[in-house]
C-alpha positions in Angstrom: 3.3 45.5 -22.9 4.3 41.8 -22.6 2.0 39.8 -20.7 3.8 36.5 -20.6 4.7 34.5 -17.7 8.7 33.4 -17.8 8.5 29.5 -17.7 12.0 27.4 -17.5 13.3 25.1 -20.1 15.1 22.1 -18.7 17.6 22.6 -21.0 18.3 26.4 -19.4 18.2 25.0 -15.6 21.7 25.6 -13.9 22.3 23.8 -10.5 24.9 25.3 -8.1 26.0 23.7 -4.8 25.4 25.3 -1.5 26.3 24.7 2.5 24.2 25.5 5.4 26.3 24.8 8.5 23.4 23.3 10.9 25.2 24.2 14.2 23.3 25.5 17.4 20.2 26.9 14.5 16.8 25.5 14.8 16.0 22.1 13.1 12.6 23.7 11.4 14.5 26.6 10.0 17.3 25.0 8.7 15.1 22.3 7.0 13.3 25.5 5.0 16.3 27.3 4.0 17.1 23.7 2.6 13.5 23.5 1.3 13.6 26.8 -0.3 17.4 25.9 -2.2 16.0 22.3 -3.5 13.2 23.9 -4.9 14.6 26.9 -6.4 12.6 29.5 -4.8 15.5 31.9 -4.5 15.6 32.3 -7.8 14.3 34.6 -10.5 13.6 31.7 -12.8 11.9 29.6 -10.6 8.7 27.4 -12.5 6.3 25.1 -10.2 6.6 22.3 -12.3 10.3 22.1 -13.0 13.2 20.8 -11.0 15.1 24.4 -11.1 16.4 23.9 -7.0 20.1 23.5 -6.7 22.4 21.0 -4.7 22.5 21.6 -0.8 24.6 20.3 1.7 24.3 20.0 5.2 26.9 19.7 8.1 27.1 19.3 11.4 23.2 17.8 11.6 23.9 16.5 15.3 24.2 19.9 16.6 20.7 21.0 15.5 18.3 22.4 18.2 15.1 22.1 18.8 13.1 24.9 20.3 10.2 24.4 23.2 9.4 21.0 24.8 10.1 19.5 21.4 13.0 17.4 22.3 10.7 15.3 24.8 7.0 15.8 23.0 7.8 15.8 19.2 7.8 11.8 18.6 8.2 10.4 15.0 6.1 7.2 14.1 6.6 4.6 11.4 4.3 1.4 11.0 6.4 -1.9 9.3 3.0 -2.8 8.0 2.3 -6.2 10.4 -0.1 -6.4 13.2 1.5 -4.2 15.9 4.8 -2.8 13.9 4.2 0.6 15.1 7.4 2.2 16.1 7.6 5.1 17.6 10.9 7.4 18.8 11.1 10.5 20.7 13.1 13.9 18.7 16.0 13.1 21.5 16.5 9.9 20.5 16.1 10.6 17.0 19.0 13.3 17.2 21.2 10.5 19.0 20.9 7.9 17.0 20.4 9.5 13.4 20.2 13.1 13.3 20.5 13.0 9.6 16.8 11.5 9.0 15.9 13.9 11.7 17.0 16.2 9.3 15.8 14.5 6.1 12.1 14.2 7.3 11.8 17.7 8.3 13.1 18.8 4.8 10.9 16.3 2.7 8.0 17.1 4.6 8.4 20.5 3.0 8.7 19.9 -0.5 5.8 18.8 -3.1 4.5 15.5 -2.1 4.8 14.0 -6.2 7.3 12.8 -8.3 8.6 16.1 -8.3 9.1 16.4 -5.0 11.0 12.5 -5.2 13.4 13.9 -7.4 14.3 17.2 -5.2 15.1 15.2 -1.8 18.0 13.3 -4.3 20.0 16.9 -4.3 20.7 16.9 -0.5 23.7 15.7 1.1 23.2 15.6 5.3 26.1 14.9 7.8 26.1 14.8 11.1 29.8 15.9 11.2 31.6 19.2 9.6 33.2 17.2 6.7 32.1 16.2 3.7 33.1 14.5 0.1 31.3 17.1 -2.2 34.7 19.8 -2.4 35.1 18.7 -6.1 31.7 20.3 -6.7 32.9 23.8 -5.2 30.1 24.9 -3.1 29.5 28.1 -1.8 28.2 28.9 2.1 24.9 29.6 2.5 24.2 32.0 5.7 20.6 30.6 7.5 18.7 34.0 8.6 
């Protein structure tokens, strides 16, 4: 009986491309789905301390809902570093102005916070809009449960 856990080489790490259409489905689960690809969990050769996630991208970011009292309680906060350079913006105006880093906060949040983790939030592509500029890469739908 072999006892040995299955640990990936970089060299033997293939990337595909996925789409997760974002329309009318919940910001939190989309951003896991997303989480899950980046980091490769969906995979049978997934190893915690390799990059083995593939490319994700998401459309149509501005149609994301958000479940609850969310849309007037959840407020995002970012200090410039000076004496009083809090800012601070509610989820609705977050989704007006830039529901992409809506989007891109929710899914960083859930992958390792290390260098790792840096290099995973570079494989996602987030639009607001259904079109995109990644068809030469041939990516394949990916259905959110």
């Amino acid at each position: 009986m072999n006892n040995t856990t299955y640990m990936a080489k970089k060299s033997e790490i293939e990337s595909k491309w996925y789409i997760i259409d974002a329309s009318q489905k919940p910001l939190g689960r989309v951003a896991a789905e997303a989480a899950k690809l980046l980091r490769g969990k969906h995979k049978p050769t997934f190893t915690p301390n390799q990059d083995t996630g593939d490319h994700v991208i998401i459309l149509n970011c501005s149609n994301v809902i958000l479940t609850g009292k969310k849309l007037d309680q959840k407020i995002y906060r970012h200090h410039s570093g000076y004496i009083g350079g809090m800012k601070e913006l509610t989820a609705k105006e977050m989704l007006t102005k830039n529901p992409e880093k809506a989007m891109m906060l929710a899914i960083k949040g859930m992958l390792p916070h290390n260098r790792l983790g840096r290099k995973m939030i570079n494989k996602v592509r987030i639009y607001a809009g259904s079109e995109h500029e990644n068809q030469a890469q041939k990516p394949e739908v990916w259905e959110v449960k």
